[in-house]
C-alpha positions, 0 to 999 in steps of 0.5 A: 500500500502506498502510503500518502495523504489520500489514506486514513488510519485508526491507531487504538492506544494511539495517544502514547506508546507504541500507538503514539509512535505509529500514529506519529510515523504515519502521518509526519513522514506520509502524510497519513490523515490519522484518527487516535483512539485512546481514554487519555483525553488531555494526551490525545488531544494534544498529540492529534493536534501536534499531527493534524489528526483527531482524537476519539474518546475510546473504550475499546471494551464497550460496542457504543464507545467504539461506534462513536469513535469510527464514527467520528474519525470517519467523519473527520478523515474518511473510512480509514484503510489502516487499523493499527491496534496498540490499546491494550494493558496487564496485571501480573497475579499468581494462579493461586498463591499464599499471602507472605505474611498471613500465609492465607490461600488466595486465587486470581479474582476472575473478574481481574482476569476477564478484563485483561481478555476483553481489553487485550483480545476482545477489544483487539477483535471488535475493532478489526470486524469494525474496521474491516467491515467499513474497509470492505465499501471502498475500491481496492487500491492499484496495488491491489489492496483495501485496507491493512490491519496491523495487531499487537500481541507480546512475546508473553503470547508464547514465553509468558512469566509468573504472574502472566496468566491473563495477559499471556492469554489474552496475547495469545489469543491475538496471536492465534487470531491472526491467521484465520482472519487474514483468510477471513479477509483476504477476498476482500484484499484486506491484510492482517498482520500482529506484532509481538514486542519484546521489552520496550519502553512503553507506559507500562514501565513508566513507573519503573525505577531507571535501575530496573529498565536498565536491568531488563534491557540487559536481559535482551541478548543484542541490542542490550536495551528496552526497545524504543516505540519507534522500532514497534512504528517502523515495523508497522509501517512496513508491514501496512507497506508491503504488499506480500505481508500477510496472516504473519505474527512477527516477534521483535524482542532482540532474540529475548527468550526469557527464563521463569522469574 
């Protein structure tokens, strides 16, 4: 797909991180029309302003929510040919475990474990269908796509740590998804394609002492480093570029093959 200032994007997640960064890639170096969907509205807001884009207001867990969003971006930039889903978060709870102090036996409060999977998977899927179906009314391209689809899993899809039940699942289930909605969609010349990041330096570490970030990019055999949100944009971009990249799930984690901790 060539990129340019006639094609629209949704960024999910878009007004920080790694949606940030793709959000940013698109529309400043391809003049991408972007629309960032997203909770945060003060960093949404200023980041679509910065772009020339426009923020929604989305709850990916909610149908209504989402509906409005397309709805607004579409209203703004025209139906979107891209959709890049970066909305997404995690916990880390034992199966089961005793408290260190009282010894008391305690298990994974399910309802904490079900938000992970409609977050991270099941919001992930409403917005594909959504997107896909408002793709499906636009003219393939010359190069002969419709749309493309780019998805974010984790390294914790495959090699998942202590206390990564529910985020390793719900992970997991984007990385299985990917495939058979690649096929789903490919009469429809429609891509998909899911990212699976190692350890980066995303809001989910911004609480993390500079010690500890230093101490897991160590752990990444080459480069020894958090990746940077950029990395995760460049790789999206290609993957919406080129045309033969279809139904794959891309690890980019340096070679980082984690042991239990």
């Amino acid at each position: 797909m060539e990129l340019n200032s006639n094609i629209s994007a949704v960024i999910t997640g878009g007004a920080s991180g790694l949606g940030a960064a793709t959000a940013t890639k698109l529309a400043r170096e391809y003049g991408v029309k972007v629309a960032l969907f997203d909770l945060n509205e003060e960093k949404g807001e200023a980041l679509a302003k910065e772009l020339g884009g426009v923020f929604c207001k989305c709850n990916v867990t909610d149908e209504a929510s989402v509906d409005a969003a397309f709805a607004k971006a579409r209203a703004a930039n025209g139906q979107e040919r891209i959709l890049v889903n970066c909305a997404g978060t995690g916990n880390a709870i034992k199966t089961a475990s005793r408290d260190k102090e009282t010894g008391e036996v305690k298990h994974f409060p399910l309802d904490k474990f079900d938000l992970i999977i409609q977050i991270n998977l099941v919001g992930t899927f409403r917005c594909i269908a959504k997107s896909a179906a408002g793709m499906m009314t636009l003219d393939p391209l010359p190069g002969g796509d419709r749309g493309a689809i780019v998805n974010t899993a984790s390294v914790a899809a495959e090699d998942g740590q202590i206390g990564q039940a529910a985020y390793s699942a719900s992970k997991g289930g984007v990385v299985g998804m990917t495939l058979p909605i690649a096929r789903d969609l490919s009469r429809e010349f429609i891509r998909v394609n899911t990212i699976l990041p190692g350890i980066f330096n995303t809001p989910l570490l911004q609480g993390a002492p500079e010690h500890v970030k230093q101490a897991l990019g160590a752990q990444v055999p080459h480069p020894a480093r958090l990746g940077n949100p950029e990395e995760y944009a460049s790789l999206a971009c290609e993957m919406i570029r080129n045309g033969y990249f279809n139904g794959e799930d891309v690890r980019l984690d340096g070679a980082i093959r984690m042991a239990p901790r």
